[in-house]
N, C-alpha and C positions, 0 to 999 in steps of 0.2 A: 501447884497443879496436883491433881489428887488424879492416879492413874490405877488402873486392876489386871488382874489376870492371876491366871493358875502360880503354882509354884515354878512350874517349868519354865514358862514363857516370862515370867518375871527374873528369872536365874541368867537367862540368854540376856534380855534388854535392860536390864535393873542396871548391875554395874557398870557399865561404858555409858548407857546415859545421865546415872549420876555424877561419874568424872565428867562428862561434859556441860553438864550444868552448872558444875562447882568451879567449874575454870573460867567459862566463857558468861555465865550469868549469875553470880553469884549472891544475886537479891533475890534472886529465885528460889523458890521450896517444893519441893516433894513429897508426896506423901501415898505410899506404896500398900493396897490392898489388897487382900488375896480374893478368888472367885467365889460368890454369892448368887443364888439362884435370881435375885433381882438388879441383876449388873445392867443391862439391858435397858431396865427401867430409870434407873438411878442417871445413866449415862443419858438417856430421852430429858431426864428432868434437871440435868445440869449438876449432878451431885459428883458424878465422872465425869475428867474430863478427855480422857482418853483410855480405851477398854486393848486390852492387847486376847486375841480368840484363834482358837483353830477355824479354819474356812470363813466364812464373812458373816457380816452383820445383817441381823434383819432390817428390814425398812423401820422407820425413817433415816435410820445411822449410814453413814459414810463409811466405808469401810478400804485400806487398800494393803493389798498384801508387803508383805515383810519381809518372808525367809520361809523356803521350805526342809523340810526336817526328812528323815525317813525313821518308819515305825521301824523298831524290834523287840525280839524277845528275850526276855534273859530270865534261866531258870540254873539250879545248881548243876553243875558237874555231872551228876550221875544221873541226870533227868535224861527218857528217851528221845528228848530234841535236842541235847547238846550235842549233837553230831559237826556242828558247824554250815551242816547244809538249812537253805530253806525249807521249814513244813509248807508240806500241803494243807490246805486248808482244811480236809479229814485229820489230819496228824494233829494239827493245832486245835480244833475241837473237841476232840479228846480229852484234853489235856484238863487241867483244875485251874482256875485263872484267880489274879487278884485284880482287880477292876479298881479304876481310881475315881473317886466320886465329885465328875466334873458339876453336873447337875442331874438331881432325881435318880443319883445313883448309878451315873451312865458312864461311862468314858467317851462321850459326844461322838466322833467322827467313827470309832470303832464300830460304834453299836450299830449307829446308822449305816453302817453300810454291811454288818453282817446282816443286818434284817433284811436289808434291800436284799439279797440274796437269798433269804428265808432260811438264816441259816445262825442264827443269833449263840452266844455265847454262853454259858450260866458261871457265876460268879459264887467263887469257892469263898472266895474274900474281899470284904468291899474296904477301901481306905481312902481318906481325904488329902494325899498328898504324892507327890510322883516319887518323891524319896524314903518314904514307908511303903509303897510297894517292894523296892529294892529288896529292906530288912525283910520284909514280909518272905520274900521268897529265898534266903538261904537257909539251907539244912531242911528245906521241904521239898514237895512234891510239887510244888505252885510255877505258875507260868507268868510274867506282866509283862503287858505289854507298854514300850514307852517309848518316846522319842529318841533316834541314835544321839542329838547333841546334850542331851541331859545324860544320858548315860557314858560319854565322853568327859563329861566331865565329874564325874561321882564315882564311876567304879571305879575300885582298885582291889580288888581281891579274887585270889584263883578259884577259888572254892567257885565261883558263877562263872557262868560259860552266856556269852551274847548271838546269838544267831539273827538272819533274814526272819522278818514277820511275814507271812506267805501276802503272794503279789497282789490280792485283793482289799488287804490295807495298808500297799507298801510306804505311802507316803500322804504327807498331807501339808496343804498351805496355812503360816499362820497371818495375822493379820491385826494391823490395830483399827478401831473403830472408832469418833465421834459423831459427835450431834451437828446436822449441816448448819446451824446460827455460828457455828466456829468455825465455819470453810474459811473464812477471811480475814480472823483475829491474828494480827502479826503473830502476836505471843506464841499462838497454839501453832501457828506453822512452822514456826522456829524447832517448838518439840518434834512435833510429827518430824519434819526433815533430821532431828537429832537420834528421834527414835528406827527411822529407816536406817540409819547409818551405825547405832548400837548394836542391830539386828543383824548387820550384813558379816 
């Protein structure tokens, strides 16, 4: 099975799905990829076979949700949002951001929904992985934003302070995707059902 997604989402369903694979199918293979501007397409033409996304799939993909996350921020110690409170979303635009480059340079669900508001972000620093924004922002002035269970599981250090991302991007669903000619493939239902359960 050859599966995709961010580093995040992969971090969350990666290890409990491959202990379950290895125990209970063990003729079974994996083969784990990170996100690519043509996931989408790859998955339409049968190259993925299951996409792991924030929010859902375009048509013609199947898409059903997994597990929702809530966004935060985490910036250094001495940054004026480590107060512990949530910013407001004036507070939080302020601020200097490092952006994680889901596709086109965006961080997907963020962007879209500060536009929708008319009220978009600018991006001090763009990085291709949710664990180099981390690095990126100690000892600076920088703000990332990222999902709380990736940050549950990565930080460990005083020097950063994790606050509420203010309530207009406070959370988001993720989701895995295939192609509907797999709706009925034993195989693949067995993952999907293995991957719902890695997620929870």
């Amino acid at each position: 099975f050859h599966l995709a997604g961010t580093d995040y989402v992969l971090s969350i369903v990666a290890p409990p799905l491959i202990h379950a694979v290895s125990t209970q199918s063990n003729g079974s293979t994996l083969r784990f990829t990170g996100w690519q501007e043509t996931v989408y397409r790859d998955t339409e033409r049968g190259v993925i076979d299951i996409v792991f996304i924030g929010g859902a799939a375009p048509a013609p993909l199947r898409s059903e949700p997994i597990f929702i996350d809530d966004y935060v921020c985490i910036c250094s110690s001495g940054h004026p949002l480590a107060t512990g409170d949530r910013p407001t979303l004036d507070q939080y635009l302020e601020a200097q951001h490092v952006i994680v480059d889901i596709a086109s340079g965006r961080q997907g669900a963020i962007e879209t929904r500060l536009e929708a508001l008319g009220r978009p972000r600018q991006a001090a620093v763009t990085v291709p992985y949710h664990a180099l924004a981390i690095s990126a922002v100690k000892g600076t002035d920088l703000v990332a934003t990222l999902p709380h269970r990736f940050i549950d599981t990565t930080i460990r250090d005083e020097r950063l302070v994790v606050v509420p991302a203010p309530t207009e991007i406070a959370q988001l669903s993720f989701a895995m995707a295939w192609h509907p000619r797999l709706e009925q493939d034993p195989a693949q239902s067995r993952l999907r059902c293995g991957s719902c359960l890695a997620a929870s």
